[in-house]
C-alpha positions as CSV (number, residue, x, y, z in Angstrom):
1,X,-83.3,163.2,-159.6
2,X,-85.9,160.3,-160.9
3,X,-84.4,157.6,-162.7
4,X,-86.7,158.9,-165.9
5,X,-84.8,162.2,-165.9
6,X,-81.6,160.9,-165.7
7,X,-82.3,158.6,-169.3
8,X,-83.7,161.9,-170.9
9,X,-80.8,164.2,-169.7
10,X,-78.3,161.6,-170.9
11,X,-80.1,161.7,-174.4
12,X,-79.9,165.6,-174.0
13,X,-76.0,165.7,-173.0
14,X,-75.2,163.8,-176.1
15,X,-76.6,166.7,-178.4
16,X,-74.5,169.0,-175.9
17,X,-71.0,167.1,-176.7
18,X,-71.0,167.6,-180.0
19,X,-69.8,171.1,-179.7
20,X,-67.0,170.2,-177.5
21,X,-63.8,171.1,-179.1
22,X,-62.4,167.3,-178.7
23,X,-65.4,165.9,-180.2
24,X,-64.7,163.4,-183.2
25,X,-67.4,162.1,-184.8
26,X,-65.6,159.4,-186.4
27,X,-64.8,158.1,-183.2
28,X,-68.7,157.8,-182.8
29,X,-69.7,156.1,-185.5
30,X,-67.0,153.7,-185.1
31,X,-67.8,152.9,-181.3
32,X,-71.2,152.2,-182.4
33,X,-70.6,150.1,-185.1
34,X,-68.1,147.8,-183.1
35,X,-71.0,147.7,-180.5
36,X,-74.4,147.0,-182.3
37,X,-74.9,144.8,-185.0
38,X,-77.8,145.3,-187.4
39,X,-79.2,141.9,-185.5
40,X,-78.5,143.6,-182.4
41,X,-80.3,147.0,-183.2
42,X,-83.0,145.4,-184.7
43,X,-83.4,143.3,-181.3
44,X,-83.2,146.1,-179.4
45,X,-85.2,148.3,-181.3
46,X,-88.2,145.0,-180.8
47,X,-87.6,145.1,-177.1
48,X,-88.4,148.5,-176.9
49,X,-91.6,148.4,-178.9
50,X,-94.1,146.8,-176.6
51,X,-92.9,148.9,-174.0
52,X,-94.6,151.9,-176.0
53,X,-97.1,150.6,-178.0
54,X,-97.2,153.2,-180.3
55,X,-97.7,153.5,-183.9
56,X,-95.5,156.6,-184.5
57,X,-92.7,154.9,-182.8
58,X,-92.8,151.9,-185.0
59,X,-92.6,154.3,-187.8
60,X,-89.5,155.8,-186.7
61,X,-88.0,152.7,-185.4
62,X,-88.3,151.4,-188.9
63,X,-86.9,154.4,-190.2
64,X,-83.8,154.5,-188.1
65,X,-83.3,150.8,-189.0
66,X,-83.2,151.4,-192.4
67,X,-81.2,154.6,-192.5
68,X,-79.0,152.5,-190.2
69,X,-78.7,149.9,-192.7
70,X,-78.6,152.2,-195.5
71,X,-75.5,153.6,-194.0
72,X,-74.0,150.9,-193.3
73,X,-74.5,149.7,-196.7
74,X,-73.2,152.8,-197.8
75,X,-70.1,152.4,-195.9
76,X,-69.1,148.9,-196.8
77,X,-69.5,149.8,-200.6
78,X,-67.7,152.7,-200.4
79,X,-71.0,155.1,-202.2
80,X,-70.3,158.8,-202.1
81,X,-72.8,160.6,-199.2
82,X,-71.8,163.7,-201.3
83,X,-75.2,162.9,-203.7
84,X,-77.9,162.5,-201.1
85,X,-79.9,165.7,-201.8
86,X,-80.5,166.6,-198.3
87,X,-79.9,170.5,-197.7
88,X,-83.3,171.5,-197.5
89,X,-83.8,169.1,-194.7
90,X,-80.2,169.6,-192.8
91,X,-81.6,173.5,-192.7
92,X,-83.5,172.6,-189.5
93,X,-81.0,170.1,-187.9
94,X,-78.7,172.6,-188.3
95,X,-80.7,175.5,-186.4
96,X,-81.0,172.5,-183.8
97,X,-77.8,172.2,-183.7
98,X,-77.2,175.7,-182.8
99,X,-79.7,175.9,-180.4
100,X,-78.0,173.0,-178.7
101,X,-74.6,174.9,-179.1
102,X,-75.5,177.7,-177.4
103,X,-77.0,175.8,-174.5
104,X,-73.6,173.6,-174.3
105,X,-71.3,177.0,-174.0
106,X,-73.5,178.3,-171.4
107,X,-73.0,175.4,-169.7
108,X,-69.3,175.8,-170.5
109,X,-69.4,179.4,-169.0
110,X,-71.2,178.6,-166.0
111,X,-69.4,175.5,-164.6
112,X,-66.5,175.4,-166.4
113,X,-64.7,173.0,-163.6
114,X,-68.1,170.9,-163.2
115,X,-67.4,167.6,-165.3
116,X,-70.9,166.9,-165.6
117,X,-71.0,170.0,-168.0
């Protein structure tokens, strides 16, 4: 498999592991935090920049920064996530998530003693 693939099935397998019955998000969020600073991701999200040279991305990559940070924020003063007004946009994450579901317990089925799956 090309080197390329590998990245994009990695970032693929991560929306897959979600569904496992194990999974803890918590554990996620924590792992992530004690591993990337906001100087860190901000570095990191620079690095990768040139290397696309692309408008959109900077978009985004401003965007996840500040949701990043906005969490974060949100974490360390303790706000209540319960009042972002958000359903109308989790409607299509969710049907993502599904769809990513039911690709996950296929894979489940078909390999069920393959750890790659």
């Amino acid at each position: 498999m090309k080197p390329k693939c590998n990245y994009i099935l990695a970032l693929e397998r991560t929306l897959y592991d979600v569904h496992g019955a194990d999974y803890d998000p918590l554990k996620d969020i924590e792992a992530f935090w004690k591993q990337y600073s906001i100087g860190l991701i901000t570095n990191n999200i620079i690095e990768l920049q040139p290397k696309v040279n692309s408008e959109a991305l900077s978009g985004f990559s401003l965007d996840l920064l500040r949701a990043l940070a906005a969490y974060l924020i949100a974490h360390v003063s303790n706000v209540d996530l319960s009042k972002i007004g958000v359903s109308e946009f989790l409607k299509v994450s969710k049907e993502e998530l599904q769809l990513t579901k039911e690709i996950s317990d296929f894979f489940q089925r078909v390999s069920p003693s393959n750890p790659n799956f």
